[in-house]
N, C-alpha and C positions, 0 to 999 in steps of 0.2 A: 421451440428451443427455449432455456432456462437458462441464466447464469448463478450459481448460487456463490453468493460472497461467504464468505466463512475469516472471523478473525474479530480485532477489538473495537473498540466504539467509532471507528472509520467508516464501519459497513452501513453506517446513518448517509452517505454519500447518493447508496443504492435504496434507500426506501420512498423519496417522492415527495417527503417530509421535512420542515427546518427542524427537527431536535435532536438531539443526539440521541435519542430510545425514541421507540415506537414500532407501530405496525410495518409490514412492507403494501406500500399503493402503488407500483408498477409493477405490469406482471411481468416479465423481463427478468426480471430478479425476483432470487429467495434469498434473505438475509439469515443469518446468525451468527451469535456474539457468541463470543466465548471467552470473553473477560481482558481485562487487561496483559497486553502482550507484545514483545518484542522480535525481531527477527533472528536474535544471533542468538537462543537458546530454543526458539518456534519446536524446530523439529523432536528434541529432545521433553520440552515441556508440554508442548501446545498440541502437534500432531496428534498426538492419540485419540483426541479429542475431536479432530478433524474428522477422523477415520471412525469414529462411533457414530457421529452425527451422521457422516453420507450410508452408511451403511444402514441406518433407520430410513432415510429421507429415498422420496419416490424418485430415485434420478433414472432417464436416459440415459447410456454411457453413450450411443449412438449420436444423440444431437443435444445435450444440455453438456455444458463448461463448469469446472469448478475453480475459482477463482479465491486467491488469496488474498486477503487485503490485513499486511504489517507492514510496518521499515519505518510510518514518521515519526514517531517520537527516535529512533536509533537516529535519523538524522539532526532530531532536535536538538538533543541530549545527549544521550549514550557512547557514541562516536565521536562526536568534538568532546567532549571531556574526556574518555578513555586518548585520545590522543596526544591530547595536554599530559593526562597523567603518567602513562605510558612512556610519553615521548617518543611517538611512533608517528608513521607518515598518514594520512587521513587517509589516502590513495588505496593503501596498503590495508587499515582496517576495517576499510568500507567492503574490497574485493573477497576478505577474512570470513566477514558477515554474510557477505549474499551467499557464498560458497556453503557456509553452512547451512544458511537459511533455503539451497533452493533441492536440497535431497529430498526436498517435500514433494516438489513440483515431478523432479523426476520419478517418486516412489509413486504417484497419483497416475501418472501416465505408464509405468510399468506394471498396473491394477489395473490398467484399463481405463481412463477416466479420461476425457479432454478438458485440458486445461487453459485458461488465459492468464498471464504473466501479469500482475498489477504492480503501474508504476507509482511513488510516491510521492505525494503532491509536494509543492512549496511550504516555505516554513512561514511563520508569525514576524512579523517587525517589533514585534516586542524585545525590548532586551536584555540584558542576563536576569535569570532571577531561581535561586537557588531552593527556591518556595517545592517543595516536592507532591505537593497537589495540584500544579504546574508550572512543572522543571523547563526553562531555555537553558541555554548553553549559547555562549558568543553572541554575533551580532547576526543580524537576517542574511546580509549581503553571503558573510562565511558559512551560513547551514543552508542557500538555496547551493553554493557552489555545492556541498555534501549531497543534498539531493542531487541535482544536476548529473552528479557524478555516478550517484547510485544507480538513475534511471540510464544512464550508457551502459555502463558494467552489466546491468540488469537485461538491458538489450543484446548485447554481445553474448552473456550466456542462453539465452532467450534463443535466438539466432542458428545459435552452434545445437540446441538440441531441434531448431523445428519446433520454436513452440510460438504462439501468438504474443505480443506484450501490447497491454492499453497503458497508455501516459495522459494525462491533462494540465501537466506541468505548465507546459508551453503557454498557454492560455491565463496561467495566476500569478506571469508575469512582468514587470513593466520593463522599459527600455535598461534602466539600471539596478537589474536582477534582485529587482526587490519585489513584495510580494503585495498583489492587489486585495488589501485588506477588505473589499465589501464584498468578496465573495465569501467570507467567513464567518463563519454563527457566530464563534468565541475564537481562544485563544489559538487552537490548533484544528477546528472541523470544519469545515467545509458548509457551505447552504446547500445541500440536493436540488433547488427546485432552481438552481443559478448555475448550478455544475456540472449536473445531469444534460445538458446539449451538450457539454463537449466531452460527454461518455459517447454520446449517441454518434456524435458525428467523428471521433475517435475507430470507435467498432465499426462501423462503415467501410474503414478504410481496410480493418485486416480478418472480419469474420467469414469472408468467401476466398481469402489469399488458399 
């Protein structure tokens, strides 16, 4: 079995590695980038790109997953601000987002493909900062509730189709839903070699369900 991550500088989670680029060193996973990316234009922008890569790359449909890895920066960013600007409910623009973003998940399993449902991690304690080579939005406490909230919804549609979802939320964060900043290289990535056990011990729970 293989899981191959497919999506933006996130899939540095799955390589084994603290940098955000490099090689992939667990065999477990096949990484590729495919550039800076959001979820609530994914399927319209990004997909095709998906669908090129697997259709080159040596998959099993029988026992290798294809796993998407977008949505933090829309929690960072994209979402609390469009709902400031908007004036719309968060609730409402987060369920907007996934709905569009997840005709991928379903198009990938109606081709035949088994897929795992990737939940979005915590946000940065950093605070606002309008710097667009990295954008926050609000305060930490406000964009884990956006997370929080993503991975429910994200679950629930997960659920309803019979599809797997991995999270590691739970884990990056402290009693007052704030995020434990030394599990993180920089501003928004993750350490691999600090966050990968509780990939491991996550899939455990749901890759024989």
């Amino acid at each position: 079995m293989k899981i191959y991550c497919i999506g933006n500088s996130h899939v540095n989670i799955f390589r084994g590695i603290d940098t955000v680029f490099g090689d992939d060193n667990i065999d477990l996973f096949t990484t590729h980038h495919i550039g800076p990316t959001v979820a609530y234009n994914f399927y319209e922008n990004h997909y095709p790109k998906v669908l090129e890569y697997l259709s080159c790359a040596n998959i099993d449909k029988q026992n290798d997953y294809v796993m998407l890895i977008v949505g933090e920066v829309d929690c960072r960013w994209h979402l609390p601000k469009q709902a400031e600007v908007q004036n719309k409910n968060i609730e409402e623009l987060i369920e907007e987002c996934i709905d569009r973003f997840f005709r991928c998940y379903l198009d990938l399993v109606n081709i035949g493909y088994k897929v795992i449902v990737w939940g979005v991690h915590t946000s940065t304690t950093d605070g606002h900062n309008d710097d667009l080579s990295c954008p926050v939005y609000g305060n930490c406490e406000y964009r884990n509730k956006i997370s929080l909230y993503w991975n429910d919804y994200l679950q629930k549609m997960s659920e309803n189709n019979n599809l797997k979802i991995l999270s590691i939320i739970k884990y990056l964060l402290d009693d007052n839903n704030l995020t434990k900043m030394e599990y993180f290289l920089d501003y928004c990535h993750l350490k691999s070699s600090m966050v990968i056990p509780f990939v491991y011990n996550e899939l455990d729970k749901i890759i024989h369900k």
